[in-house]
Structure formats: C-alpha cells, structure tokens
GUZA-196733 format. One record per residue (C-alpha): x, y, z; residue number from 1. Coordinates in nm, 4 decimals. Example, Ala and Ser with C-alpha at 12.3 -4.5 7.8 and 13.67 -1.06 7.14 Angstrom:
<sites>
site px = 1.2300&py = -0.4500&pz = 0.7800&i = 1 $
site px = 1.3670&py = -0.1060&pz = 0.7140&i = 2 $
</sites>
This chain:
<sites>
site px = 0.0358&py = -5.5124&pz = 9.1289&i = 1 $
site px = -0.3036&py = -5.4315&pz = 9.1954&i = 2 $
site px = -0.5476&py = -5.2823&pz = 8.9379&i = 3 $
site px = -0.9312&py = -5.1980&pz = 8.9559&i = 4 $
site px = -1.1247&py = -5.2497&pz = 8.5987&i = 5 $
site px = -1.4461&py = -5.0442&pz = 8.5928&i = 6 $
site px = -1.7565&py = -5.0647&pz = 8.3617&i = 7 $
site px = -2.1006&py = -4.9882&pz = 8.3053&i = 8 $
site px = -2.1048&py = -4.6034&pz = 8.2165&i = 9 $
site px = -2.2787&py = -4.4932&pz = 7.9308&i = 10 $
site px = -2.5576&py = -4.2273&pz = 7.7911&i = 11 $
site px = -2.8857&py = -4.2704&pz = 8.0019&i = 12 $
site px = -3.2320&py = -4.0393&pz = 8.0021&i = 13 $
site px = -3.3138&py = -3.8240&pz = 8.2915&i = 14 $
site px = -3.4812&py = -4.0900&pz = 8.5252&i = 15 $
site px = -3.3263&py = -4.3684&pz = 8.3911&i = 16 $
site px = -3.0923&py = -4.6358&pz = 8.5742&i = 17 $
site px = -2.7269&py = -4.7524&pz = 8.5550&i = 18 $
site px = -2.5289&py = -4.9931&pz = 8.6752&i = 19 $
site px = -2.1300&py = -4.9705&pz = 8.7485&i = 20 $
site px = -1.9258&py = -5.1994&pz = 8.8610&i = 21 $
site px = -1.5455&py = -5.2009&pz = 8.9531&i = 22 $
site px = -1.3442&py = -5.5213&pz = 9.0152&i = 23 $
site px = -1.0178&py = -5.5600&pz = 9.1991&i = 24 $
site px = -0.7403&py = -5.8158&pz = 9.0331&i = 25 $
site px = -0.4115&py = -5.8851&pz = 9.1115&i = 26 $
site px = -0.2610&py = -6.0371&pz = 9.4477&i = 27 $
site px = -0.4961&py = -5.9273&pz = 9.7332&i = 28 $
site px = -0.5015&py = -6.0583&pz = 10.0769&i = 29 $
site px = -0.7891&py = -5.8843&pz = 10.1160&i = 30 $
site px = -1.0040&py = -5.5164&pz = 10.0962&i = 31 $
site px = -1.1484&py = -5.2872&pz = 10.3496&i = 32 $
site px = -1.3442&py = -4.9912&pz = 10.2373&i = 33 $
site px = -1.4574&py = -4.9729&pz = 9.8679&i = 34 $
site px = -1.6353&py = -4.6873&pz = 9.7079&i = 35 $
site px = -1.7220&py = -4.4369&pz = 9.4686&i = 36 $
site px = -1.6476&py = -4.1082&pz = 9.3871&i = 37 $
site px = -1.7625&py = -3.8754&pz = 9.0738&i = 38 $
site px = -1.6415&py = -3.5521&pz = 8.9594&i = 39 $
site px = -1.8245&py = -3.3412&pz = 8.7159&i = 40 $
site px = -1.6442&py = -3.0601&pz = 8.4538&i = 41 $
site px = -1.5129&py = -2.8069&pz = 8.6501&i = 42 $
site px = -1.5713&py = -2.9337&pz = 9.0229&i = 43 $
site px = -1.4027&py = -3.0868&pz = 9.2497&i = 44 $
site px = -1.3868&py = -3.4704&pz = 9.3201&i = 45 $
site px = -1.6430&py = -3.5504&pz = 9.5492&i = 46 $
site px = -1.8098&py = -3.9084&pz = 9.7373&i = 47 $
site px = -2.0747&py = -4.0756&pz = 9.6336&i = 48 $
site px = -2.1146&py = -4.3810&pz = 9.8441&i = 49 $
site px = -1.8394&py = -4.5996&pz = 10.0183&i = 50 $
site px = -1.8667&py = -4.9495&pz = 10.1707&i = 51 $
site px = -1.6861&py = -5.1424&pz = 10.4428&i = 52 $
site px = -1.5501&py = -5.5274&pz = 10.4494&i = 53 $
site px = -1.8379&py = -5.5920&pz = 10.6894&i = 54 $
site px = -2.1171&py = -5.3834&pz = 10.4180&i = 55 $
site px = -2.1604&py = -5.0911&pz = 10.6036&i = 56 $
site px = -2.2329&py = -4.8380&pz = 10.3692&i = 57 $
site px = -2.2194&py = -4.4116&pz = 10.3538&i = 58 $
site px = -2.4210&py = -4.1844&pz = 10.1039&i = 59 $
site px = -2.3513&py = -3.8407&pz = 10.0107&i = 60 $
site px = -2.6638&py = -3.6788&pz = 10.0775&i = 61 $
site px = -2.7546&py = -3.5874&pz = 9.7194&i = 62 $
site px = -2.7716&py = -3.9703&pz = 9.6308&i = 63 $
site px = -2.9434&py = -4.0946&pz = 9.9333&i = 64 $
site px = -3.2555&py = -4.2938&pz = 9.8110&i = 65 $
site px = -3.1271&py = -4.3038&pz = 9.4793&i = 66 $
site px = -2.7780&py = -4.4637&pz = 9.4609&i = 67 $
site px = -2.7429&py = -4.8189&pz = 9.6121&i = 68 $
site px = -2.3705&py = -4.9587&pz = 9.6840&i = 69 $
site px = -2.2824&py = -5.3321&pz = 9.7530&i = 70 $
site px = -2.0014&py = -5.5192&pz = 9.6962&i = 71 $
site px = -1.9456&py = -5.9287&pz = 9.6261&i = 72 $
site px = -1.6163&py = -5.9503&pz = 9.8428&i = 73 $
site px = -1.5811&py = -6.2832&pz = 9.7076&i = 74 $
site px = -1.5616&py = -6.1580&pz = 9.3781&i = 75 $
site px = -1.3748&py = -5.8713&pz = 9.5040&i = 76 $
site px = -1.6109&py = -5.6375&pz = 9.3222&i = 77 $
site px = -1.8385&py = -5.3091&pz = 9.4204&i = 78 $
site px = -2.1232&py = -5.1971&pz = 9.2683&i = 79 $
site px = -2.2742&py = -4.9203&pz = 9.2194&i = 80 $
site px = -2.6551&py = -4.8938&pz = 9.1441&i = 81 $
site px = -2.7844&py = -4.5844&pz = 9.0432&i = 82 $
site px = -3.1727&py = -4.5176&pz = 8.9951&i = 83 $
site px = -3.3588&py = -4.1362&pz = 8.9205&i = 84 $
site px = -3.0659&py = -4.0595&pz = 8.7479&i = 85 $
site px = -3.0498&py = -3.6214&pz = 8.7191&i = 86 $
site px = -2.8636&py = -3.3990&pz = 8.4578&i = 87 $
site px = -2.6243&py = -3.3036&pz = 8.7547&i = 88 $
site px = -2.4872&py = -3.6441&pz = 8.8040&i = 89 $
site px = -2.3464&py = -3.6468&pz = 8.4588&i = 90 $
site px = -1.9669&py = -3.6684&pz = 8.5514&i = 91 $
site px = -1.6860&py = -3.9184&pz = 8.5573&i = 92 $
site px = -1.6804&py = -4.1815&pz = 8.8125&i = 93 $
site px = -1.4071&py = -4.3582&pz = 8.9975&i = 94 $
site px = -1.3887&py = -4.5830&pz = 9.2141&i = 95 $
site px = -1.1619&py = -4.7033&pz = 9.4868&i = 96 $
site px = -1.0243&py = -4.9551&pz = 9.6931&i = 97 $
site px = -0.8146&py = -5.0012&pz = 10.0174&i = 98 $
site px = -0.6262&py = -5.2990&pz = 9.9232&i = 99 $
site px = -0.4090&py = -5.5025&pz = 10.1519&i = 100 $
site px = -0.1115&py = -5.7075&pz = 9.9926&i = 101 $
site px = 0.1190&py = -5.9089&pz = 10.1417&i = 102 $
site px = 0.3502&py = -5.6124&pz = 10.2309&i = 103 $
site px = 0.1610&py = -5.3253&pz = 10.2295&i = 104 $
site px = -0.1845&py = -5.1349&pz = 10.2630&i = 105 $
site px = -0.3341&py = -4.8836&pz = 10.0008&i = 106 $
site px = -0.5867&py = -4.6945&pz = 9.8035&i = 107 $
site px = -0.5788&py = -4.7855&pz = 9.4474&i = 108 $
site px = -0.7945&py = -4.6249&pz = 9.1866&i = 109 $
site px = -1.0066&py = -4.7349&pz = 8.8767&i = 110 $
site px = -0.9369&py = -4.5081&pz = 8.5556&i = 111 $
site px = -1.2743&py = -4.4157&pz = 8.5480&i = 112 $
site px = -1.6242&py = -4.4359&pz = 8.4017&i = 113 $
site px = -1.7808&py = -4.1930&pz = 8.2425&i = 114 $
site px = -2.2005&py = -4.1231&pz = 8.3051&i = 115 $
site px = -2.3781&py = -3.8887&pz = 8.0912&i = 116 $
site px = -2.7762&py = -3.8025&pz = 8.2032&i = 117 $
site px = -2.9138&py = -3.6263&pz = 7.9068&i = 118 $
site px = -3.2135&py = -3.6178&pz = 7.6684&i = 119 $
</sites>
C-alpha cells in the first residue's frame, strides 16, 4: 500500500510565496518521476512541474521562473516552491508519483492541496 500525504496549501496575497510538499510512505523500492499537477474550478487538470529520479525537471510554461520543483529522494518527498503567486493559480493541487513496489509499477496520487491567491 502506497499513499502520498500532501501539505502546505493555504490563503496567500497576490505575490506572495508557498510551499507544498508531498511525501511518499508505505513499501517503496523506489520512485521515478514525481510531480505536480493543479486544476482550477471548471478546467481541466493540467501540469505544473514534474521531476525525474536523476532531478531533471519540466515546467509548464505559465510557471517557468516562478515555480521551483525538487525532491529529497531520500526522504522520498517533492516539493513544490511557488514564488509571484497570481489570482489564476488559485486551484487544487495534486501531486503524483510513479512508485515501484516489489511487484508492480504505478502512478499513485495525493488527495490534494488546495491554494487560494487572493486579496
């Protein structure tokens, strides 16, 4: 059983900064891509930034500059730093993991965060 715990959504002020962070638990032999997607009322789910094993990363252009994704594979954690935070990226995130267990490889899902840019 494999389960991914998010945090670190919240209420935040056009320009202001957040930090999520989704962690992996249960019995992993180990995690290739991790990432992030959002999806706003409305709209479609769409990326926002994904990261390999090795820490390549990918950026939806929209968050390019301002969205920063890592990941403590040790930990077996992603993050997901987010910086010039814009009304339009109010939506819920989720992130995701490709998890390998002893006898089998998939995506798993967090429940969800939820990130509201107002004033």
């Amino acid at each position: 059983q494999v389960q991914l715990v998010e945090s670190g959504g919240g209420l935040v002020q056009p320009g202001g900064s957040l930090r999520l962070s989704c962690a992996a638990l249960g019995s992993i032999s180990g995690i290739n891509t991790m990432g992030w997607y959002r999806q706003a009322p409305g709209k479609e789910r769409e990326l926002v930034a994904r990261i390999t094993s090795t820490g390549s990363t990918n950026y939806a252009d929209s968050m390019k500059g301002r969205f920063t994704i890592s990941r403590d594979n040790a930990k077996n954690t992603v993050f997901l730093q987010m910086n010039s935070l814009k009304p339009e990226d109010t939506a819920l995130y989720y992130c995701h993991a490709d998890v390998s267990t002893l006898v089998s490889t998939s995506r798993y899902w967090g429940q969800g965060t939820q990130v509201t840019v107002s004033s």
